[in-house]
N, C-alpha and C positions, 0 to 999 in steps of 0.2 A: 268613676269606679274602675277597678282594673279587670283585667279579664281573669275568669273561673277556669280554670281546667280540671278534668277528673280523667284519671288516667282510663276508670272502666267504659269512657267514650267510645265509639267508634272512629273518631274524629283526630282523637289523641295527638299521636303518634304525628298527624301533619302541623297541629297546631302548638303541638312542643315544639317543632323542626323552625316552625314559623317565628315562635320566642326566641330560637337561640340562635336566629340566623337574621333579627332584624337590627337595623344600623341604630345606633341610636347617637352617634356626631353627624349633626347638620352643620357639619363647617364650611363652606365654600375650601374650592380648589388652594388651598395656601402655597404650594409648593414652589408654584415659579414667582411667586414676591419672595417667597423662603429666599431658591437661590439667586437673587439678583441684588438683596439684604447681605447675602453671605458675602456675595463677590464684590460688594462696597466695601465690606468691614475688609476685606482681606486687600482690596486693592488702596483704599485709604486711612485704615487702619481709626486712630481717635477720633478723627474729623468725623467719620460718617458714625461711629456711636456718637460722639455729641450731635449729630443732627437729628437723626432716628428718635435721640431720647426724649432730644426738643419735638419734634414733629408727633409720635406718638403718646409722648407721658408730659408736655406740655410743662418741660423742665431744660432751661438751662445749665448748662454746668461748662467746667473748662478740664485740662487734662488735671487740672491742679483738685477742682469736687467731685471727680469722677467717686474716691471713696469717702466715706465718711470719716472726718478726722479724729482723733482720741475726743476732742474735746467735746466733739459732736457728739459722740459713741456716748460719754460720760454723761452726760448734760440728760441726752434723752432714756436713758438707764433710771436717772434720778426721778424719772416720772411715775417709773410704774409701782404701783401700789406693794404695800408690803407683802398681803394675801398673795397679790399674785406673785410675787418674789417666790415667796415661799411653795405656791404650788411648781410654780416652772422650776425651782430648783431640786424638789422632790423627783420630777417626770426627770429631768437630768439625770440624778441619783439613781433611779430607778432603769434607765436605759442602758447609761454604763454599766452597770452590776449584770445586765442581761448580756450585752455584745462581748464582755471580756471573758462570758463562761466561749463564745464563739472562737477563741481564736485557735488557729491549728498548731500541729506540733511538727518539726522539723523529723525526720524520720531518717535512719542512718545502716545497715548492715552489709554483713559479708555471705554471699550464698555459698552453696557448698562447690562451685569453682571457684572461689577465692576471690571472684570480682567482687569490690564493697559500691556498693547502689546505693542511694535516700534521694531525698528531695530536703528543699529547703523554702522558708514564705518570705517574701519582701514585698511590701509596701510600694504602691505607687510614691513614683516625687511631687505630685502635686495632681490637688482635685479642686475642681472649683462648682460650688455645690448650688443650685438654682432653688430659688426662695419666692414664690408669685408673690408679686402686690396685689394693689386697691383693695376691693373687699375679701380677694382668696388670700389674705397676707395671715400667715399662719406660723406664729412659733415654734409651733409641734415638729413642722419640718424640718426649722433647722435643727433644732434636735435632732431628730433622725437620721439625715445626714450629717452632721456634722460627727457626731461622736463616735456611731461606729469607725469613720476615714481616721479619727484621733486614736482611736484605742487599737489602730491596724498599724499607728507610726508612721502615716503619713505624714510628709516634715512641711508642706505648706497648702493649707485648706484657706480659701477665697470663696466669698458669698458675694453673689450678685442679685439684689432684692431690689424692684423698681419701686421707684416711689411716686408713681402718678401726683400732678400738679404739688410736686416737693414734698407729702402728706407720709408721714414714716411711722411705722407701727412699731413703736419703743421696747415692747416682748421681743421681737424680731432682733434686735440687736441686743438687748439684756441674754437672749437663747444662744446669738453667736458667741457673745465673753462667755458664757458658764461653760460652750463646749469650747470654746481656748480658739475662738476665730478672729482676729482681728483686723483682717481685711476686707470690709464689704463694701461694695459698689454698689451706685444705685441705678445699676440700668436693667433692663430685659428683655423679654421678647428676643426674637433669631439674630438680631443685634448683641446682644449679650452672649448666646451661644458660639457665632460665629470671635467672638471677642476671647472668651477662653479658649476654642480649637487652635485659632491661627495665633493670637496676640495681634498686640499694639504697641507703639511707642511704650504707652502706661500700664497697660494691661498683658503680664505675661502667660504664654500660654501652658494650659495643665494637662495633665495626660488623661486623667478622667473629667466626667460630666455627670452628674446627678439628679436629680429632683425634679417633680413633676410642674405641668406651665400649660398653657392654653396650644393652640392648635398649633401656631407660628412655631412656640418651641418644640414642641413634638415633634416635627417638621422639619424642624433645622437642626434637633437632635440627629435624626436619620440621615441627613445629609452628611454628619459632621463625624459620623461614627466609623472609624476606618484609622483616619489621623487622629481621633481620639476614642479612648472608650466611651461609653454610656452605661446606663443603671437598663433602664427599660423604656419602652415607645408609652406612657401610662394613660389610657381613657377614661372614661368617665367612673365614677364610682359605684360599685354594687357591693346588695348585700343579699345572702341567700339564709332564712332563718327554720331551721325544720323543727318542726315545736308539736305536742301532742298538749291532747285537753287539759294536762294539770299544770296551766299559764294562766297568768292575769292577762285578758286580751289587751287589755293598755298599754302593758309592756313590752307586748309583741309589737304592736302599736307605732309605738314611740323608736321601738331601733327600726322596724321597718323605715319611720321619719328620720330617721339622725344618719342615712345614706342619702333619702330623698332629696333634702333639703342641700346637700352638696349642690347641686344641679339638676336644670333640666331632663338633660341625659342619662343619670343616674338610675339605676334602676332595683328596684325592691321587689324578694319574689318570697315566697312566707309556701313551705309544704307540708302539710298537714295531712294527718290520719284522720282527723275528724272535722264531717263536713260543715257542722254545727260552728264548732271553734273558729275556723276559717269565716264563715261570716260574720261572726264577735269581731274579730280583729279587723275586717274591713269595715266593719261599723263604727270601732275607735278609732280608726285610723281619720275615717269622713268626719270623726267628733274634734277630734287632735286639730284637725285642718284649718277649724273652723276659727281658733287661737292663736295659730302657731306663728311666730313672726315671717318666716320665709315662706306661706303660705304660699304664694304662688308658682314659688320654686319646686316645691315640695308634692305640690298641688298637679303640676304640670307632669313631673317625671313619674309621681304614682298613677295617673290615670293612663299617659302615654305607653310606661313601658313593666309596671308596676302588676302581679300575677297572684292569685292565691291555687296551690297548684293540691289537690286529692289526690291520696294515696292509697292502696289498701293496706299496707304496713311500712314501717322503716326501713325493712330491708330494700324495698320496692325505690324510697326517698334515698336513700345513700345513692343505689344507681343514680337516679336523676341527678341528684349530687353532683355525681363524678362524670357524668355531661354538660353539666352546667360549668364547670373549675368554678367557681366564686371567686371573688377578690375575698371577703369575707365572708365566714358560713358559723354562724351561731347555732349551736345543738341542744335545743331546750328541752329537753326529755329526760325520763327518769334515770337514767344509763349513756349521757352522754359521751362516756370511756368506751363503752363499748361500740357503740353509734361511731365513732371515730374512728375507731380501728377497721371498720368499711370503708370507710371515705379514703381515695389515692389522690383526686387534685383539689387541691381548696389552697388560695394562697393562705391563709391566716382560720386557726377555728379556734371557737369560743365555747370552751364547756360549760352547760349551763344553765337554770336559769339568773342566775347571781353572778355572770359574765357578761354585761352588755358589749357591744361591741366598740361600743364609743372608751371604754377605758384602754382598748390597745390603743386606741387613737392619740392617748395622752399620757398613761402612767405605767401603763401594764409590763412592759419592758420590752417586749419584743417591738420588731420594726413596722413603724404603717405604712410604709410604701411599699406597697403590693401587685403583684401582675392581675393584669383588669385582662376583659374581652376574651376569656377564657384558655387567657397564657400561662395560666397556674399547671395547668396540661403537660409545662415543658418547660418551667422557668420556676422560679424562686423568688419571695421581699428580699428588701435590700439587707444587709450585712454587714458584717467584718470583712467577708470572703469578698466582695466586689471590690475593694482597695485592696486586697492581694493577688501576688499572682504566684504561682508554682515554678519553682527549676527544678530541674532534674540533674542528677551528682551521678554520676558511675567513676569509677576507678580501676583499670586492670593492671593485674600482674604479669608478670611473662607466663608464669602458671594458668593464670585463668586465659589470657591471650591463645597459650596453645592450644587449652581444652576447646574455648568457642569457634576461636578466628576461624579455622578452616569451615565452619558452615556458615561464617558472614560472608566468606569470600566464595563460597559455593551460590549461594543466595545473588551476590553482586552480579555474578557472570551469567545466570537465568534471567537477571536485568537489562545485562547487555549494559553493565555499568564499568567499565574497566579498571579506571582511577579508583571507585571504590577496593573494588577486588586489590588489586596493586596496591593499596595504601595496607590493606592486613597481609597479604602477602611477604611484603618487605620485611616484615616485621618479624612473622612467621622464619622466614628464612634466616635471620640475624639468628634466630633462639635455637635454629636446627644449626648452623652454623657452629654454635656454644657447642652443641654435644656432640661435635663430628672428632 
């Protein structure tokens, strides 16, 4: 069972502090295999991803199968069922139409000294978007990453998806061709990271890095972020559900499980006004458990890190909210529009009760990779905007020159910046020169 909290405790206040402040990655130290993995790839470049991939994913390949070839691509595309054709082609459809309302607009004017200002958006040149195997081998992602980076005009997107003992998840590659990827490799792990930061013989390197991976990559993301971008550091999965009595407990239930079942680590926390209701929903949940194929997964992360948390009213549950950030915060209450407009950190919310949380995961259009560990506080899902970057345009006139420069060059010399002052000075002078 998970633990009960009610806020009218005396107790409260340590044992909230105590939920949102315990660890919940049991990963052993990765960092120094991370960088001594990095500094193979980079000092050996192919050789040491072909060994790595043999060593860990228990796959040979040569620089010649590092990716999969068309026919490869073709062959295992031809496998997947029509239904599913058709739904992953939908969540496609559905994704793009959502990232393209995302894109920004170039901005252009003249203020009233006559300088014209704007900025302008370009596109990274290359992102190379990370895809977990074995059992986390998930379509949904490369979606996710892939189409936003395509719909921001990124001109070369590369997927590295492992394929433990040579074993490939044919969605996986049917999700790269619908978002327009035709390059994917089958390695991973900080081998794979360190293989798009630095490059190889075969493998050229990208300027961004995407998509979430077990410890090593998280790991080797950080390491690697400096000489390339990254999306975000992403942990385990949560979901935060605030729901009032007029719910089916099942379905509270059920999305508390469809976080759970992620992982271990995962964690499901359900805040209610009513204390009744909150034990409903723990009691389907133990009912749910008793069926559910990842039972023990699901089973582990609800009892470890899993809360049914009392409130005296909503407004009370928004605060807690906005200390918890959620990765994802479902709002099942009569008013969940207005319930929202309380809430400032949640990566992702779900108005609702006819918004499960699992439809962002696959159709809903907005992005699922989301800031976990309570980065929502300061961070954003992924986007358009993370394949773009901002320049900044100014233009002066000899007009506008006159009216500013002499307080950039007043500014310069409180610096104790000389060359600066002197570079508007120069300038300065030629125009006073004009009207002498």
């Amino acid at each position: 069972m998970p633990q009960f909290l009610d806020t009218t405790d005396p107790d409260f206040a340590a044992r909230f502090d105590a939920l949102l402040g315990a660890k919940r990655e049991d990963a052993p130290d990765v960092d120094e295999t991370v960088a001594a993995i990095i500094a193979d790839v980079r000092a050996r470049g192919d050789a040491a991803v072909l060994e790595l991939t043999a060593k860990f994913d228990r796959l040979e390949l040569t620089p010649e199968t590092l990716a999969f070839s068309p026919e490869e691509i073709e062959a295992e595309c031809a496998r997947v069922s029509p239904e599913d054709r058709a739904a992953l082609e939908l969540a496609a459809q559905r994704i793009r139409a959502y990232h393209v309302r995302q894109m920004p607009e170039d901005q252009s004017w003249t203020d009233p000294d006559g300088a014209t200002l704007g900025w302008r958006w370009t596109p990274v040149s290359a992102a190379g978007l990370y895809v977990p195997g074995g059992l986390a081998s998930y379509p949904s992602s490369v979606l996710m990453n892939a189409i936003p980076a395509q719909v921001a005009g990124v001109k070369r997107l590369v997927i590295c998806a492992p394929t433990p003992d040579g074993v490939c998840n044919p969605l996986v590659l049917l999700a790269a061709r619908l978002a327009g990827v035709d390059t994917v490799y089958r390695i991973g792990g900080a081998q794979a990271i360190a293989a798009l930061a630095y490059g190889t013989a075969t493998i050229a390197p990208v300027d961004k890095i995407t998509g979430p991976g077990n410890a090593f990559v998280a790991a080797a993301k950080r390491r690697v972020f400096g000489k390339v971008g990254i999306d975000m550091i992403a942990g385990p999965s949560e979901i935060l559900v605030i729901a009032d009595r007029n719910n089916d407990p099942d379905w509270i239930a059920v999305d508390l499980l469809s976080q759970a079942e992620h992982d271990e680590s995962a964690q499901s926390l359900l805040i209610t006004d009513d204390a009744a209701f909150g034990r409903a929903v723990a009691a389907a949940v133990e009912k749910r458990l008793e069926t559910l194929e990842r039972r023990v997964i699901a089973g582990a992360s609800w009892r470890d890190y899993g809360a049914v948390i009392i409130v005296r009213d909503l407004a009370e549950a928004a605060a807690l909210s906005d200390r918890i950030a959620p990765e994802h915060l479902e709002l099942c209450v009569d008013d969940p529009d207005g319930l929202s407009r309380m809430v400032t950190h949640a990566g992702a919310i779900f108005l609702g009760q006819w918004t499960p949380e699992a439809i962002g995961d696959y159709i809903g259009g907005p992005n699922h990779v989301l800031p976990t560990a309570r980065s929502a506080r300061f961070s954003s899902g992924l986007s358009v905007m993370d394949f773009l970057k901002r320049t900044t345009l100014a233009r002066m006139t000899p007009e506008a020159l006159r009216a500013i420069g002499p307080a950039a060059e007043r500014l310069a010399i409180s610096e104790s910046l000389e060359a600066h002052g002197l570079s508007v000075r120069a300038r300065l002078e030629r125009l006073n020169e004009g009207t002498e």
